[in-house]
FIGU-710792 format. One line per 4 residues: number of its first residue (from 1); their letters; for each residue x, y, z of C-alpha. Coordinates in Angstrom, 3 decimals, always signed. Layout:
NUM) A) X Y Z ~ ...;
//
This chain:
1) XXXX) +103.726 +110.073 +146.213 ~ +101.195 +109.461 +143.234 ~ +102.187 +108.290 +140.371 ~ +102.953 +110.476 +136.698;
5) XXXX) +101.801 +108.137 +133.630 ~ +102.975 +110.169 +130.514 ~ +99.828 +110.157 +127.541 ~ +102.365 +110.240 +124.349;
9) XXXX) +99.231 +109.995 +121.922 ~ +99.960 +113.523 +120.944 ~ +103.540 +112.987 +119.984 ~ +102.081 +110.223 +117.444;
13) XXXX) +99.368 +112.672 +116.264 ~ +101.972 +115.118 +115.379 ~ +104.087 +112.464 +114.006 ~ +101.119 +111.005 +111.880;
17) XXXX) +100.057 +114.546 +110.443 ~ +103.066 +114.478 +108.346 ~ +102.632 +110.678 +107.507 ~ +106.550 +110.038 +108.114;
21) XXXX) +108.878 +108.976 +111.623 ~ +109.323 +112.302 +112.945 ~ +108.563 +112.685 +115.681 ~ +110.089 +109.478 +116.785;
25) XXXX) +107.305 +107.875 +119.369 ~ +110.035 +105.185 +120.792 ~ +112.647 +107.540 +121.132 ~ +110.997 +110.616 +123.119;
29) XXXX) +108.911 +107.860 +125.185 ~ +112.507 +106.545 +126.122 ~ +113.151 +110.102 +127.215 ~ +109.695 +110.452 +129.102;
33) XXXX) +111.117 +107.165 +130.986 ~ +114.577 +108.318 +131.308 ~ +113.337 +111.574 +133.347 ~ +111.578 +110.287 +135.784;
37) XXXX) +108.062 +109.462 +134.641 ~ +106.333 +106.174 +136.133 ~ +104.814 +104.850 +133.206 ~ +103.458 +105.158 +129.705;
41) XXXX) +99.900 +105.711 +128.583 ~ +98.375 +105.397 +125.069 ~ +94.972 +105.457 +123.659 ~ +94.974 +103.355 +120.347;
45) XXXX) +91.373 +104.344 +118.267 ~ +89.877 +102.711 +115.113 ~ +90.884 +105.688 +113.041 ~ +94.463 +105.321 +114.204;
49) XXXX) +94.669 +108.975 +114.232 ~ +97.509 +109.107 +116.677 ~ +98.567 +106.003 +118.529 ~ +98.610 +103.071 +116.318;
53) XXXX) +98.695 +99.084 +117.298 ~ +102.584 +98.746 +116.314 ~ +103.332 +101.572 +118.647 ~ +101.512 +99.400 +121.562;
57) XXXX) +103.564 +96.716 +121.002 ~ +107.269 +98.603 +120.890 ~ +105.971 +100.785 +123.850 ~ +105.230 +97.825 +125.825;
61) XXXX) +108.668 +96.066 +124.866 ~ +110.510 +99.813 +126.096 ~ +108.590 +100.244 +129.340 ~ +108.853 +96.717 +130.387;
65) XXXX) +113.158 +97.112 +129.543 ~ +112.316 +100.320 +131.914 ~ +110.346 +98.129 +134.657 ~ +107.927 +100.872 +133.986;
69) XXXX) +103.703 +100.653 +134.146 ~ +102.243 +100.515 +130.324 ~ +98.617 +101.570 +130.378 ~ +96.847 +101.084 +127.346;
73) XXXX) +92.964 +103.082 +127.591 ~ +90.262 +102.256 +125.233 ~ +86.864 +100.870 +124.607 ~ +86.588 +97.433 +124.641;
77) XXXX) +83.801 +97.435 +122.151 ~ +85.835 +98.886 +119.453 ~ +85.883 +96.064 +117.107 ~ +88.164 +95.043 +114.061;
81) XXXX) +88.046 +96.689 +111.076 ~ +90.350 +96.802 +107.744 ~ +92.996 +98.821 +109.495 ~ +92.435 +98.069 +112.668;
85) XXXX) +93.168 +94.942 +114.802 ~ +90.311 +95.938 +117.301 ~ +90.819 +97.142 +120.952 ~ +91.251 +93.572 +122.888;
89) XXXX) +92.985 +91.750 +120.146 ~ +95.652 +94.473 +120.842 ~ +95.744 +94.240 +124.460 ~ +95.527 +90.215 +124.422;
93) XXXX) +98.930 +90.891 +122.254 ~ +100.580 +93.389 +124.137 ~ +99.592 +92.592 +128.019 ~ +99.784 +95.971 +129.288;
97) XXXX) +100.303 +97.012 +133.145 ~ +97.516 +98.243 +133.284 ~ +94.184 +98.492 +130.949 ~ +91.672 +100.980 +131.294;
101) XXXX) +88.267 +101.408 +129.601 ~ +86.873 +104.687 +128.226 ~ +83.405 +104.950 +126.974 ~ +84.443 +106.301 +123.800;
105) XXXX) +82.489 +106.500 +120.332 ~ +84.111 +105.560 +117.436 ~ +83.900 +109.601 +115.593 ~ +84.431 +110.576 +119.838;
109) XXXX) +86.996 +113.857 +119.422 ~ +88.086 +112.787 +123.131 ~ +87.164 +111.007 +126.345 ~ +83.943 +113.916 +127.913;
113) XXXX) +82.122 +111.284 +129.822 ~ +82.388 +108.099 +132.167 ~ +80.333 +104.314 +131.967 ~ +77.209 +104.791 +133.063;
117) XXXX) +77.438 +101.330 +135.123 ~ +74.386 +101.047 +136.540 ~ +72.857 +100.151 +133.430 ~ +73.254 +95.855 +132.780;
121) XXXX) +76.925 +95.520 +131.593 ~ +77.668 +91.647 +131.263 ~ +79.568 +92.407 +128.367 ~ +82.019 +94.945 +130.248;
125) XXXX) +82.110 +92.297 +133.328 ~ +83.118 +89.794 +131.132 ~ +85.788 +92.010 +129.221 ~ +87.452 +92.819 +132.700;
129) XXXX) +87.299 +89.122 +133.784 ~ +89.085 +88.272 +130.392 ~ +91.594 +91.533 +131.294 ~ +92.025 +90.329 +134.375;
133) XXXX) +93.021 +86.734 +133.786 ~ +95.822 +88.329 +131.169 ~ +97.308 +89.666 +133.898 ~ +96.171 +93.530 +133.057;
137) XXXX) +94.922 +95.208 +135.977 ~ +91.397 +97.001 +135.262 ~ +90.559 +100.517 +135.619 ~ +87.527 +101.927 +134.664;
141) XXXX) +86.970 +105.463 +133.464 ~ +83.683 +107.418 +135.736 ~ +82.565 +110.685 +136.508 ~ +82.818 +111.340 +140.251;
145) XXXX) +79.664 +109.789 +141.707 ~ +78.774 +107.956 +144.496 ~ +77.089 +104.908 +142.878 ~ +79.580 +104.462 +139.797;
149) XXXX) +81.988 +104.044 +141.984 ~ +80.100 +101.073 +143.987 ~ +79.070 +99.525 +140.754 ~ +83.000 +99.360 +139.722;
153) XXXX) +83.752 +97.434 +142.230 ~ +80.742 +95.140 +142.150 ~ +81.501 +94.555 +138.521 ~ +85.665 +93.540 +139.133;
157) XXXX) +87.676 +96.567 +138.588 ~ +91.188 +97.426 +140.310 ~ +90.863 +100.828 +140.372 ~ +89.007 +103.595 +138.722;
161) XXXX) +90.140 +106.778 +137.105 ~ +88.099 +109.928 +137.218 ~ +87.649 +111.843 +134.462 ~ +88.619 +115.222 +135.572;
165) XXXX) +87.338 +117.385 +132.682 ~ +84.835 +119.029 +134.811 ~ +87.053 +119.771 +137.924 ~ +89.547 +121.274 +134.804;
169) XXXX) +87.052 +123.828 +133.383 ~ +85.688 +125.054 +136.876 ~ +88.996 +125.600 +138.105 ~ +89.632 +127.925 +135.735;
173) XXXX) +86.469 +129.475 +136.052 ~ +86.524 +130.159 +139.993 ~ +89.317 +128.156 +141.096 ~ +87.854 +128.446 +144.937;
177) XXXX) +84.800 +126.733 +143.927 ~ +84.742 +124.033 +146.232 ~ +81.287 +122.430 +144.988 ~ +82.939 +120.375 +142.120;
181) XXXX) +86.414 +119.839 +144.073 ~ +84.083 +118.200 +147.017 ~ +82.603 +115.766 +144.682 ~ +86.002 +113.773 +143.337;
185) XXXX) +86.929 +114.061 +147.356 ~ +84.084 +111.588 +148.204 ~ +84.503 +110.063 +145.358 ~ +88.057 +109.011 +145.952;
189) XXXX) +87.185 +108.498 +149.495 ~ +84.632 +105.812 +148.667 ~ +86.349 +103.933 +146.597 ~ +89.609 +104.356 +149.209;
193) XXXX) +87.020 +102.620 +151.117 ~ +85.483 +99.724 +149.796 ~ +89.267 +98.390 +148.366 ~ +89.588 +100.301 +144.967;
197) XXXX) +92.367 +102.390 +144.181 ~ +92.346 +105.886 +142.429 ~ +93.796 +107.315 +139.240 ~ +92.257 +110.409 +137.369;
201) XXXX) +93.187 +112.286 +134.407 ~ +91.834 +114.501 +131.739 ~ +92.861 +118.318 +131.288 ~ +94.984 +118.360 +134.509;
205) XXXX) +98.089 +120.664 +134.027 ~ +100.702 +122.086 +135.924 ~ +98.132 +125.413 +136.998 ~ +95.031 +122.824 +138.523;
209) XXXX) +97.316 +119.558 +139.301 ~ +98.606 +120.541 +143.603 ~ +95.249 +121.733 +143.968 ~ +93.628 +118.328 +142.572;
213) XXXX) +95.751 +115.992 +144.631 ~ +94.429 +117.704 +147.676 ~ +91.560 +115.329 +147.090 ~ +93.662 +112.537 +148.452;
217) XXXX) +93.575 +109.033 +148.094 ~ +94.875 +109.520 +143.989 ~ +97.509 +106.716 +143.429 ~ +98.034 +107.952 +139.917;
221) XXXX) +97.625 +110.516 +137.260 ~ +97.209 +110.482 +133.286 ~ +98.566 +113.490 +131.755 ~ +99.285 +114.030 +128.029;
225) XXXX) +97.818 +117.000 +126.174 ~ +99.095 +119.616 +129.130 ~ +102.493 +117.856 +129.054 ~ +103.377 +117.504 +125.828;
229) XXXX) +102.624 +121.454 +125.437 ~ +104.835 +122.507 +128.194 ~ +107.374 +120.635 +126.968 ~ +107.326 +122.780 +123.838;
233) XXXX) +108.339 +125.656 +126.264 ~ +110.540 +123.407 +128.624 ~ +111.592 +120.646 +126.967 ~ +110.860 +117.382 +128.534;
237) XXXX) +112.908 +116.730 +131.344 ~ +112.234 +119.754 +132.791 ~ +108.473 +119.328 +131.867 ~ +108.764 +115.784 +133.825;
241) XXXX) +110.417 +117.273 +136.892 ~ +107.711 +120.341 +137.050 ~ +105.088 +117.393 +137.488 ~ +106.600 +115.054 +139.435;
245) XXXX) +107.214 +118.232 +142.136 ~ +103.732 +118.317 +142.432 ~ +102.857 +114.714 +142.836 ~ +105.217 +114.657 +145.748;
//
């Protein structure tokens, strides 16, 4: 079984585009809980575009009433500014499940790209040592390759999570193109390996998602923008239970 972490940053985008409560983050997260979903993940930025820092701390209040797995993703490096607390202020605050680190820019659109980590990153070893000793288990975000994956490990992470992007956009070029596919599958299998476990996420959907896990060794996937859409068509408990059938 691999685990379904519901991205709600989406459903605070829409909510914030109208500058109001509707759509209500706490209550349809509730409902993402309610139907079957493992956990919660949100991506607070320094623009607060979607997810702010007061929805991190009710989220992690309703999934730990759930027993359910918070993950909050974000780069460490994002530092305070007037409206925003910076990135590990908020996590020292809200103790998350589970913390994972993007590479993201501050003007970034979305995640595209992994740490390079075999560049000298005392600062990131020192952020997951401080993550770690809050009781946040550490993922890192890297593209499928042999030598991030080694690094992650050498640096302190729990896990890793793949960013899937590319697997995403050649499936639905030539969905038998096993060239990319074969890539996350060592990938996973190394770090199955040496003691890390494996989450991924980024564009997976309910079209690419069976064929994905075939990978093996995933523990968990991240899926928001592809969820949140069906559930315009299916409404979200449905939309939960299409998922979850194909991380059995």
């Amino acid at each position: 079984m691999v685990n379904l972490s519901v991205n709600v940053n989406k459903i605070a985008l829409l909510r914030n585009a109208r500058g109001a409560d509707v759509p209500d983050i706490l209550s349809i997260s509730k409902l993402i809980l309610e139907s079957g979903s493992h956990g919660i993940t949100v991506h607070p930025r320094p623009d607060l575009r979607h997810i702010t820092p007061k929805d991190v701390y009710e989220l992690s209040v309703l999934t730990n009433k759930f027993s359910k797995e918070f993950n909050v993703e974000g780069n460490p490096f994002s530092n305070k500014t007037e409206i925003y607390e910076g990135f590990m202020e908020i996590i020292r605050f809200s103790k998350p499940t589970q913390c994972t680190l993007v590479p993201d820019s501050k003007n970034q659109l979305t995640s595209d790209h992994g740490w390079n980590l075999l560049k000298k990153n005392k600062k990131l070893k020192d952020c997951i040592k401080e993550l770690k000793d809050l009781g946040c288990r550490v993922s890192l975000f890297i593209d499928p390759d042999a030598d991030q994956v080694i690094q992650a490990k050498e640096i302190g992470a729990n896990r890793i999570e793949l960013y899937t992007g590319p697997y995403a956009e050649q499936y639905a070029v030539d969905s038998n193109n096993s060239l990319v596919f074969d890539s996350y599958k060592k990938a996973s299998e190394l770090a199955n390996k040496i003691g890390l476990k494996v989450n991924a996420g980024h564009d997976l959907n309910l079209t690419n998602l069976r064929n994905f896990l075939l990978v093996g060794g995933i523990t968990e996937v991240s899926i928001g923008q592809a969820l949140i859409s069906d559930a315009l068509i299916y409404g979200i408990p449905k939309t939960i239970k299409k998922y979850l059938n194909l991380c059995v």
